[in-house]
N, C-alpha and C positions, 0 to 999 in steps of 0.2 A: 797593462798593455801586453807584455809578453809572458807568458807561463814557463815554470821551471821545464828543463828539456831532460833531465836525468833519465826516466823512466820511458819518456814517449820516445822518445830517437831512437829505442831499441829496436820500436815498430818496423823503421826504415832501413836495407841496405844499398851502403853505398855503393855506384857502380864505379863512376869513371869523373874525372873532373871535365867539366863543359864550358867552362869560364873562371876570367879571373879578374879582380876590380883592384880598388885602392887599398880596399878595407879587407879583403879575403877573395873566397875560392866560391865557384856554385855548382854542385856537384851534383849527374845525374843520381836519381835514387829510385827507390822500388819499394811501396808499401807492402811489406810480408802478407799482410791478411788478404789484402784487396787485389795485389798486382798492378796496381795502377801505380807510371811514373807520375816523378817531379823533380821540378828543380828547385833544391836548397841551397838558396846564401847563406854560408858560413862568413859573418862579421867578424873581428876582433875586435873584441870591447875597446884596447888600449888604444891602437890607431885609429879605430872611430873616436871617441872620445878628445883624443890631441887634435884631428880636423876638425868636429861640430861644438865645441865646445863655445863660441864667440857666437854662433847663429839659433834663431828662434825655434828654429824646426829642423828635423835630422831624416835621415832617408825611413826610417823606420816608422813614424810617425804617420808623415806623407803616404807612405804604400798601403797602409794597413787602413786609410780610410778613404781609396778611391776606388771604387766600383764599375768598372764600363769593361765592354764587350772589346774595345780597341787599346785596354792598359792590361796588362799581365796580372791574374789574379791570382792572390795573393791565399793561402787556405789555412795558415795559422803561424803563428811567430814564437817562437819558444826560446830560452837563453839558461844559459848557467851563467857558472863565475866568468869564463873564459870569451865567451860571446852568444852570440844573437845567431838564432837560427829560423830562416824565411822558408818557408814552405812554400812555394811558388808551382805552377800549370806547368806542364814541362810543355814546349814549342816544338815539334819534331823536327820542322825541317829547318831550324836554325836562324842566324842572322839574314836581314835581305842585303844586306853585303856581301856576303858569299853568294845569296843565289842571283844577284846580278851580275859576277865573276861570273858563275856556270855560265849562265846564260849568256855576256856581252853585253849584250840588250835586251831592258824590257819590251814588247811589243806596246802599242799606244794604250790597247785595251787593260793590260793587264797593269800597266804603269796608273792608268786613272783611277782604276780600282784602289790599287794600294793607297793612292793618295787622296782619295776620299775619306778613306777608313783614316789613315792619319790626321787630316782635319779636324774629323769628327774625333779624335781621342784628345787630340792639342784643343779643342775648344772645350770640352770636359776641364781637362788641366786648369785652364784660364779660368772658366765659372767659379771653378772654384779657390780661386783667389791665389794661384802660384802659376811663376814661369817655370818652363823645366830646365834651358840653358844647356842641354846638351844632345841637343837631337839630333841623331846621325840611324844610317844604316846599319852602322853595330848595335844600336841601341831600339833597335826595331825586328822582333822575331815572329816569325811564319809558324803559325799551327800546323796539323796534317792537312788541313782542309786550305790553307792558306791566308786565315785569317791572321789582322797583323797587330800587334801587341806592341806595345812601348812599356820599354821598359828602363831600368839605373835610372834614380832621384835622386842621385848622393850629389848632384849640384843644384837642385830646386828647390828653389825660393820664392816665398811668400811674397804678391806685389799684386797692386792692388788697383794698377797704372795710372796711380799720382808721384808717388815717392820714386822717383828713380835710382834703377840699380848702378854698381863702380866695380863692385869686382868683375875683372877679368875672366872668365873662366869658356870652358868649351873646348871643342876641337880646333885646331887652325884652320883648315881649307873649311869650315862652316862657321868660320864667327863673324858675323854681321859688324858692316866699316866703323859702326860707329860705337865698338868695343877698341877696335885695332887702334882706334884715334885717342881712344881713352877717355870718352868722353858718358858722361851719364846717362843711361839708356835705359828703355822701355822694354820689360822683361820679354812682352806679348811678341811687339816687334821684331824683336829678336829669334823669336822663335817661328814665327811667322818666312822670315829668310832662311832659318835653316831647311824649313818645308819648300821655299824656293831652289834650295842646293838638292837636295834627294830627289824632286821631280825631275830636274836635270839628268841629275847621277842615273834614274832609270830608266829616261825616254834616250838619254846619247851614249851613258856605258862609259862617261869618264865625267871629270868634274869642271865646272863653267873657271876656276879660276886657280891654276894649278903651276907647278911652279918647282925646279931644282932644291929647293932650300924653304925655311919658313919666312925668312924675309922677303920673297922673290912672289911666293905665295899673299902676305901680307899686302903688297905692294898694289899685286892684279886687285883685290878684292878691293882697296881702297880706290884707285881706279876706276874700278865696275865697268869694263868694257866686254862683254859675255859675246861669244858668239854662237850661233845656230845654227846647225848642220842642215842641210837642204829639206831633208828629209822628215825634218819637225812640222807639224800643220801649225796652220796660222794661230787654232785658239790654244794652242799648247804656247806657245811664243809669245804671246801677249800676253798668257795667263804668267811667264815665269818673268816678264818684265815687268810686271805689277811685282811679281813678291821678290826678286831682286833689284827693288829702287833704292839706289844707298840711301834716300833722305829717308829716314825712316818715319816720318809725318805722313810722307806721300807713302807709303808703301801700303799693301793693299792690307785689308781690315780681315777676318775669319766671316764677318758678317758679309761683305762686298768677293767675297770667295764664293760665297754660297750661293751670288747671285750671277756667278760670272757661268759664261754659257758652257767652257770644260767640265765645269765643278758638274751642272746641270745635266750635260751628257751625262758623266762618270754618275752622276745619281740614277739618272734612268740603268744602265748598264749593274749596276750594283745589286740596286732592287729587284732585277729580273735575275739576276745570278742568285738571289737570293731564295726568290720565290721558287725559281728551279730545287735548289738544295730543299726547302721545304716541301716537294712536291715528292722528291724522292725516297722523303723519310718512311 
């Protein structure tokens, strides 16, 4: 799977560290010959190893056989004794957490957009037979062009939406009620809500269920009482009370997304942004 790094890493110099996970550091880089960035996860064997040692599948595994235009692609994986080294797309203009910061707020258009492209990469995920469990705006990066990339596996899990998942995992202000209740849950579902939370986080600029402390926070979300700022149109509010219906039976499907008439807009508006970009080339 992964090839010695002794020799080829000397290709690359390091610039500047750009992020930092459980398991190590991911640092900008610069191929000597080519000049082309990237961003390399530096792993540590030992603390990966003590986390994934109990589970079927490990972040490296996963990354290195998904393919889509909307997941962070991956260009070769190389390891010594020490660790694992991910050759990854560099994103320029960072997490959409930050650039919802810049901004305050997404405008409608540019919020549909992104979460288009994010369905279509979480329904990839799913097909192919894992939940990811941790989707948030840091874990969502912007190309130059603004294309949006998901990216960290180091919580996704193979589920195949018969066997239900138990572990706990995720962010606070995105874990879906019926993690907080502790009760055994539908990987898809789950993820499904968190794409409910970031639509939110882009069209209002703050989060639907927020809160002093993580208990306070816990509390809203099992609740589920969201509100809506004036200024939301009707099919944006409908579309984010399908994907935040705490009964996760009734919450809306990837399939019943795609038919719902924001999704449909945000397709047309896509398409045509897109067709512009190709027109320019």
């Amino acid at each position: 799977m992964a090839e010695e790094s002794e020799s080829v890493l000397k290709e690359y110099e390091f610039i500047e560290d750009i992020g930092e996970g459980n398991f190590g550091k991911v640092k900008l880089s610069i191929h000597k010959n080519t000049n082309e960035k990237y961003a390399i996860k530096i792993i540590d064997k030992e603390k990966f190893k003590s986390q994934t040692k109990s589970t079927n599948y490990n972040e490296i595994q996963i990354i290195s056989q998904f393919k889509h235009p909307n997941i962070v692609h991956v260009d070769k994986i190389y390891e010594d004794k020490k660790n694992y080294y991910i050759i990854m797309e560099y994103c320029e203009k960072g997490e959409l957490f930050d650039y919802i910061v810049g901004k305050g707020r997404l405008d409608p258009i540019e919020s549909a957009v992104f979460f288009y492209q994010l369905i279509n990469g979480v329904e990839y995920i799913h097909e192919q037979g894992f939940a990811h469990r941790d989707l948030k705006p840091e874990n969502l990066l912007l190309t130059k062009s603004k294309e949006l990339k998901i990216i960290d596996f180091g919580l996704c899990h193979d589920f195949d939406g018969t066997k239900f998942l138990k572990t706990k995992c995720g962010s606070p202000s995105y874990a879906a009620p019926e993690i907080l209740k502790g009760l055994p849950y539908d990987g898809f579902k789950t993820d499904i809500w968190c794409c409910g939370i970031i639509l939110y986080g882009m069209l209002c600029g703050f989060l639907p269920f927020d809160g002093e402390n993580n208990q306070e926070i816990f509390k809203n979300i099992i609740e589920c009482q969201p509100t809506f700022p004036e200024f939301l149109e009707i099919d944006s509010v409908n579309l984010l009370l399908l994907l935040l219906n705490p009964e996760p039976e009734r919450r809306i499907s990837i399939k019943d997304i795609k038919q719902h008439p924001f999704y449909l807009k945000v397709k047309k508006i896509y398409n045509s942004k897109k067709n512009q970009n190709i027109k320019k080339k």
